[in-house]
C-alpha positions in Angstrom: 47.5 112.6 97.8 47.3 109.7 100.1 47.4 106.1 98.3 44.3 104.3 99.5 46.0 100.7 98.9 48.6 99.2 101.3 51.8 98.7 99.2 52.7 94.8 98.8 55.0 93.2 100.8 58.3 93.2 98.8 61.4 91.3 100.0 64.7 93.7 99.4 67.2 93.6 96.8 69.9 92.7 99.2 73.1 91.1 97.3 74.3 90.1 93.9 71.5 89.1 91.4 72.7 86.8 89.0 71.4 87.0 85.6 71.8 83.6 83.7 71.9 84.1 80.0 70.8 80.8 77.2 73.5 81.7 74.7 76.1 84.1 74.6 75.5 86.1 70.8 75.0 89.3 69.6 72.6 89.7 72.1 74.2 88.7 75.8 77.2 90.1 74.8 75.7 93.6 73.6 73.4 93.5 77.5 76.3 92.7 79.4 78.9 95.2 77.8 76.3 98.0 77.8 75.6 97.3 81.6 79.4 97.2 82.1 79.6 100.0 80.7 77.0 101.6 82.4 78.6 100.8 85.4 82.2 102.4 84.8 80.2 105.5 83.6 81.0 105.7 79.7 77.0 105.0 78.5 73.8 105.9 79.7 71.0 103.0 79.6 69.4 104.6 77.2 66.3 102.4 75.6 65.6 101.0 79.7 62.7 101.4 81.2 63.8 100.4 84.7 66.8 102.9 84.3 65.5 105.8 82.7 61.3 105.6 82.7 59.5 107.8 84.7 56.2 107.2 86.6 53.1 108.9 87.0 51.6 109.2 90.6 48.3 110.9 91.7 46.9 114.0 89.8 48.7 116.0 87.7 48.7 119.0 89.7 50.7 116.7 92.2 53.8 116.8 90.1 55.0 113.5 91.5 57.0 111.9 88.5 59.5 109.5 90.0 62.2 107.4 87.9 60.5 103.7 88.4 64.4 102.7 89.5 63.8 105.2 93.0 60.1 104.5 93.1 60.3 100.5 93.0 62.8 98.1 94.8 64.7 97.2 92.3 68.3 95.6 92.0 71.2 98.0 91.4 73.2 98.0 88.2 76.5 97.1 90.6 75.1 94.3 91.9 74.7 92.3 88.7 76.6 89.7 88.1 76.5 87.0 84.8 76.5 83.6 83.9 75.9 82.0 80.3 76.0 79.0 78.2 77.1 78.7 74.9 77.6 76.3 71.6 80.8 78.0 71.0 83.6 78.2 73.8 84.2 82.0 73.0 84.5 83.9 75.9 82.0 87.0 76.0 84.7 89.8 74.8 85.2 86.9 71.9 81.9 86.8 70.9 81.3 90.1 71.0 83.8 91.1 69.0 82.8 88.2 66.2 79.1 89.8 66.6 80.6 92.7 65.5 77.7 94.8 67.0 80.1 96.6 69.1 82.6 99.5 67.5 86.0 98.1 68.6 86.7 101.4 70.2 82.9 101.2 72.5 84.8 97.1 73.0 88.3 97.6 73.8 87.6 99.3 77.1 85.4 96.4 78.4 88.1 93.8 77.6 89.0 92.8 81.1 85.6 92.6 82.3 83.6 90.5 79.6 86.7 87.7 78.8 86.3 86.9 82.3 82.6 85.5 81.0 83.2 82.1 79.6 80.6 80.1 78.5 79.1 76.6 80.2 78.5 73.6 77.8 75.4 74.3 76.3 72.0 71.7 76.2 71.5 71.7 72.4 70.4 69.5 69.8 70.8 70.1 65.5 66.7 69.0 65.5 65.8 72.3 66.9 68.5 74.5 65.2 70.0 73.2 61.8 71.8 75.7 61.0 74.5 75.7 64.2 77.0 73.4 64.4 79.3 74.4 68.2 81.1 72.1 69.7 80.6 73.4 73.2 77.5 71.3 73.8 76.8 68.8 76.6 76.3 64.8 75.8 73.8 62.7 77.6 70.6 62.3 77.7 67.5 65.4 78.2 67.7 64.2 81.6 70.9 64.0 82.5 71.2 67.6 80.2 68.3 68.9 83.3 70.5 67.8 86.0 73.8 69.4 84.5 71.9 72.3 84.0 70.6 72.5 87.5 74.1 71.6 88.5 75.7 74.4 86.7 73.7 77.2 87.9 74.2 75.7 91.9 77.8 75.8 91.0 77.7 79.7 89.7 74.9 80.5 92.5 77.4 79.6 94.7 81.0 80.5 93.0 79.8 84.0 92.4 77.9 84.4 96.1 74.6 85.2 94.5 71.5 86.1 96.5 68.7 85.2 93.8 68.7 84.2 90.2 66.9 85.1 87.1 67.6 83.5 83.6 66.6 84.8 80.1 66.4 82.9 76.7 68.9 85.4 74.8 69.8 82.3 72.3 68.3 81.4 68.7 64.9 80.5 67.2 64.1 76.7 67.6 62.2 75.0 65.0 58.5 75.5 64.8 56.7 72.8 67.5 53.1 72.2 69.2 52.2 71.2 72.7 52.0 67.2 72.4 51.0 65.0 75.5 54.7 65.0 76.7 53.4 69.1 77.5 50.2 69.1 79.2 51.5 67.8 83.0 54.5 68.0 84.9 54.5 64.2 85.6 54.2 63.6 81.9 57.2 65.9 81.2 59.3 64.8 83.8 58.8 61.2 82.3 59.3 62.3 79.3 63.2 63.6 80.6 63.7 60.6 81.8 62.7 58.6 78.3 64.5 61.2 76.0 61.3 62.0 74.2 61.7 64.0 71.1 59.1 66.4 71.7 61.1 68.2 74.3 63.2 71.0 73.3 66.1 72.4 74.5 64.6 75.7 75.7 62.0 73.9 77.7 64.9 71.7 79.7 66.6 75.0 80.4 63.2 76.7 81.6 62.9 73.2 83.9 65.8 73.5 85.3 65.6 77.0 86.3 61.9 76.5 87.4 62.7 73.6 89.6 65.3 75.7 91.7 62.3 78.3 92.0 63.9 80.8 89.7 62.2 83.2 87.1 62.7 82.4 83.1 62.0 85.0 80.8 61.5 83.5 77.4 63.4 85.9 74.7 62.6 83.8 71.7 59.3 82.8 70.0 60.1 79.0 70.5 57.4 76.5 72.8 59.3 76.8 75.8 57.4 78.2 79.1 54.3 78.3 77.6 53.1 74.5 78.0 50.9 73.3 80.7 53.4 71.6 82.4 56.5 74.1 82.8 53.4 76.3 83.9 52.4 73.8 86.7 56.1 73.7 87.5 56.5 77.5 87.9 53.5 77.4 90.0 54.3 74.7 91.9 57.9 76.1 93.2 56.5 80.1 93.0 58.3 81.3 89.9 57.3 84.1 87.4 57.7 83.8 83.9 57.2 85.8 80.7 57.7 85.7 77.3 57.9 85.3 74.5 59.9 86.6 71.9 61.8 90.3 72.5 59.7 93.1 70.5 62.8 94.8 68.9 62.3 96.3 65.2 59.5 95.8 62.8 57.2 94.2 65.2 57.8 97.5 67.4 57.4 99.9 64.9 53.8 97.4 64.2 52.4 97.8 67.8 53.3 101.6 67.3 51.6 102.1 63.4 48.3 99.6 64.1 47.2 101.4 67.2 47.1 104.5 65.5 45.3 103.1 62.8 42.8 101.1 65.0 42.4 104.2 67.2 41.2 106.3 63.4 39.1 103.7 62.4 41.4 104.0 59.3 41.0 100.4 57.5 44.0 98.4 56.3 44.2 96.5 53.1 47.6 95.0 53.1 50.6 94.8 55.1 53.8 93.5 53.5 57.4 93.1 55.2 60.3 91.8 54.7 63.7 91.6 56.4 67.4 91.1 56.1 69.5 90.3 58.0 73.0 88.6 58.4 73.9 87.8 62.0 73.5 84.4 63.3 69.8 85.1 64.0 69.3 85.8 60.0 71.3 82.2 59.3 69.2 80.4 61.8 66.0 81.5 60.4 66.9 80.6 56.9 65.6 77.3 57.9 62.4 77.0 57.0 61.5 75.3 60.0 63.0 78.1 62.2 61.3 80.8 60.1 58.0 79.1 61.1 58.4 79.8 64.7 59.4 83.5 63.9 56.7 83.9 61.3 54.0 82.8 63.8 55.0 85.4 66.5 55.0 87.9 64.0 52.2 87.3 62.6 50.0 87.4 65.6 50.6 91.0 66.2 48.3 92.5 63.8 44.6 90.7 64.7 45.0 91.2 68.0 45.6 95.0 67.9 43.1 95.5 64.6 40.3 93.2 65.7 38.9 92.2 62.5 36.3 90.4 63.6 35.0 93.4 65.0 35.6 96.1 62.9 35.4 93.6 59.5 35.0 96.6 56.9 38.2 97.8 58.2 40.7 94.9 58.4 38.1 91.9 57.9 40.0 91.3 54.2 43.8 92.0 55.4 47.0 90.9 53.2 49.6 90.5 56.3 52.7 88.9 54.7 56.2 88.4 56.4 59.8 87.7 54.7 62.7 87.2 56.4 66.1 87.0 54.3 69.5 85.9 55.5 71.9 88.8 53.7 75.4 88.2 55.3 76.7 91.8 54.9 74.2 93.7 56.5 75.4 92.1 60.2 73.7 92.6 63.0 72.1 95.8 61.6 68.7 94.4 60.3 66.3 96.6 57.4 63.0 96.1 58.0 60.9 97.4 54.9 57.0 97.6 55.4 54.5 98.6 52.6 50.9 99.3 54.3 48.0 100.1 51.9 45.3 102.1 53.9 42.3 103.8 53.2 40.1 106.4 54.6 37.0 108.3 53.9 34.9 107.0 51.1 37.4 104.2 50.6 40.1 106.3 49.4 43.5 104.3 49.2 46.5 105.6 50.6 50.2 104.1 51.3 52.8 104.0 54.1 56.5 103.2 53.5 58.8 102.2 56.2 62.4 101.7 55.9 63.7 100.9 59.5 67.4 100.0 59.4 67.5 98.9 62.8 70.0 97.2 65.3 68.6 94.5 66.5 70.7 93.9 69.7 70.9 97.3 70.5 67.3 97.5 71.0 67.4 93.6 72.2 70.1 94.3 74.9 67.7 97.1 77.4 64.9 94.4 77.3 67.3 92.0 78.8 67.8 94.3 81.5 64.6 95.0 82.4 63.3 91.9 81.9 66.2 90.6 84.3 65.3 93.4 86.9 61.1 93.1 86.7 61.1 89.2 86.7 63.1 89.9 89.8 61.0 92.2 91.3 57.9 89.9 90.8 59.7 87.1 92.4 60.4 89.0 95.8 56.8 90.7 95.2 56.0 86.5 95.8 54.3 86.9 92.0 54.3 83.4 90.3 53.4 81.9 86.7 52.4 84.3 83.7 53.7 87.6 84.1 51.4 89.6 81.5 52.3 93.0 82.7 55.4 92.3 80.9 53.8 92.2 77.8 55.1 95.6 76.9 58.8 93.4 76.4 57.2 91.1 73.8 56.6 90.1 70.1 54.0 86.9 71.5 53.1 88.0 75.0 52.3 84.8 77.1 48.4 85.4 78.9 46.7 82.8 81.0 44.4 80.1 79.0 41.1 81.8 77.4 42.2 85.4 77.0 43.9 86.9 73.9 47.2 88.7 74.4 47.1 92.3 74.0 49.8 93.8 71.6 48.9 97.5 71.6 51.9 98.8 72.9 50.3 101.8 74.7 47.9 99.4 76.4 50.5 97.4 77.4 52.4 100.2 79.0 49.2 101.2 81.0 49.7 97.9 82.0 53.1 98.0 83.2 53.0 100.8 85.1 49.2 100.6 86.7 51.3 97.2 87.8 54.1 98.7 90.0 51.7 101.4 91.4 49.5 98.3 92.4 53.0 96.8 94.2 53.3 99.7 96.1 49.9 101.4 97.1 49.9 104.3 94.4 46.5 104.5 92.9 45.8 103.4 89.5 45.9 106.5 87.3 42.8 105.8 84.0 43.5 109.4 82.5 39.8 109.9 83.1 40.1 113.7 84.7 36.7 114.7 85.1 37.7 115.9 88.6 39.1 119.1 87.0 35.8 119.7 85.4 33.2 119.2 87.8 
């Protein structure tokens, strides 16, 4: 079957693609030894899209089921290269080792490789994360903080011979914040920089930097970082993509998997209650009140958007949606997510879902890295600039341009995502419709 669209034009993959990583945790460490060991051929990228999805082209009878890797340009696994800041000085084989995500005998191998990754001062202020206290950290003011950052990434842009960059928040939850005049233009931000206003967080000053050099930022955390008028203007402005927010990794997953279902069965929801512990240095962060607030809020979210209460209001219109998080030092990195859903069905009749996921969080974090690298690259050589929302699929609080609502059904996202890269390169959309075989 002949595509009736002219593919896009798509500048090549040609060279090293540097990934720039904001901190160097559990969850860096875990994306860069997997892909290092991807790459000496002891794993399988198992949880990527990019490496192991498949994709749909034409009718079924075609049989045409490419992996997206051959189908779309995308940069190779060996031409990946790393760069990261840090609060702490430890090297990435350090940290990874004190994340203790990694079994030392999956670690050992990798040693060589991941201590050559040393961390760059980080920007980072205790008014945004309380609970962290490195002494890796830069000094100055949030502009001179912009212009070392900027500096730093010239430096490894050119140390490591990269050909384009990409950068991803990997690094922890700031406290809770609002869009304030210092956010809704680029002039007013810049000034703000240059006057060390308070409103401006960390996370925004590394998305600035980044965006003024033209490079993509995906946002990995659920702080107010790309998603102000201004760093919008700016990504515009210099024809960068970005995405975010937030990484959808274990109970939030497992809710844009359950409410679909539920929508889709017109089965009503009375309550949903979850709770979580966890003990890496995500679960200390969020023990701050203040850090728990951003979290809660892109948690939170998930549920209207996917139910639609004030559509179907006999069915979710009088919905109990509570979220815990508990910092519990000895579960780790390996986070329990408990979730008690009351449901009922026909003639009102209650019924009750239990979910115990005892998940890893960076495990499922680190293939979102990846393809998030990979995709936000794509769309920058596609010439793609500002919101990406086809990337949706990757995220807890998926960014959308002003006056839509974000759609968190994970299914529709993924229609999404892949009705996107058959877009970039002529394939016909594919809406399941069928009625060809019947008429």
């Amino acid at each position: 079957m002949t595509a009736h669209n002219k593919p896009l034009s798509i500048a090549p993959a040609e060279g090293k693609l540097g990934i720039f990583l904001v901190g160097l945790g559990a969850v860096s460490t875990t994306f860069i030894a997997g892909v290092e060991a991807i790459r000496q051929g002891k794993a399988k990228p198992i949880g990527s899209f990019t490496q192991m999805g498949t994709i749909r082209l034409g009718k079924r009878t075609e049989h045409r089921n490419p992996l997206v890797k051959d189908f779309i340009p995308l940069a190779n696994l060996k031409d990946l290269t790393f760069a990261a800041w840090d609060v702490f000085p430890d090297n990435a084989y350090e940290a990874a080792k004190k994340a203790g995500v990694l079994t030392p005998q999956d670690l050992e191998p990798l040693k060589d490789a991941l201590s050559l990754i040393k961390p760059m001062k980080a920007a980072f202020s205790q008014d945004w994360v309380s609970k962290l206290n490195g002494t890796n950290i830069k000094t100055g003011t949030k502009r001179e903080w912009a212009n070392q950052l900027i500096a730093d990434i010239r430096r490894e842009q050119d140390t490591q011979k990269m050909n384009r960059s990409v950068m991803v928040w990997c690094a922890s939850t700031e406290a809770f914040a609002k869009t304030g005049p210092v956010h809704q233009t680029l002039t007013a931000f810049e000034k703000g920089l240059d006057e060390n206003h308070p409103d401006i967080a960390p996370s925004q000053i590394y998305a600035y930097a980044a965006l003024s050099l033209g490079i993509p930022f995906a946002n990995g955390a659920p702080n107010l970082t790309v998603d102000t008028p201004a760093l919008l203007e700016l990504a515009e402005k210099n024809g960068a993509p970005v995405s975010g927010k937030d990484f959808k990794t274990g109970q939030t997953l497992m809710k844009t998997i359950l409410a679909p279902g539920f929508s889709s069965r017109l089965l009503g929801v009375r309550g949903w209650y979850s709770t979580n512990i966890l003990g890496n240095r995500d679960g200390e962060v969020l023990d701050d009140p203040a850090n728990f607030k951003t979290k809660e809020e892109s948690k939170l979210s998930v549920l209207d958007s996917i139910l639609q209460p004030e559509l179907h209001p006999d069915l979710y219109g009088n919905l109990d949606h509570i979220v815990r998080i508990n910092y519990y030092p000895p579960r780790g990195d390996n986070k329990e997510g408990w979730d008690n859903i009351d449901i009922f069905g026909w003639m009102g009749y209650p019924m009750q879902i239990k979910v115990n996921f005892l998940c890893r969080d960076s495990i499922l974090a680190a293939p979102l890295v990846l393809d998030l690298a990979l995709f936000s690259d794509l769309a920058k050589r596609a010439k793609f600039k500002g919101i990406q929302e086809w990337l949706s699929f990757y995220y807890k609080s998926p960014q959308v341009a002003q006056g839509l609502y974000p759609e968190h059904n994970l299914f529709t996202q993924e229609m999404k995502l892949k009705n996107t890269l058959r877009y970039m390169m002529g394939e016909d959309q594919i809406t399941h419709l069928g009625r060809e075989y019947y008429e």
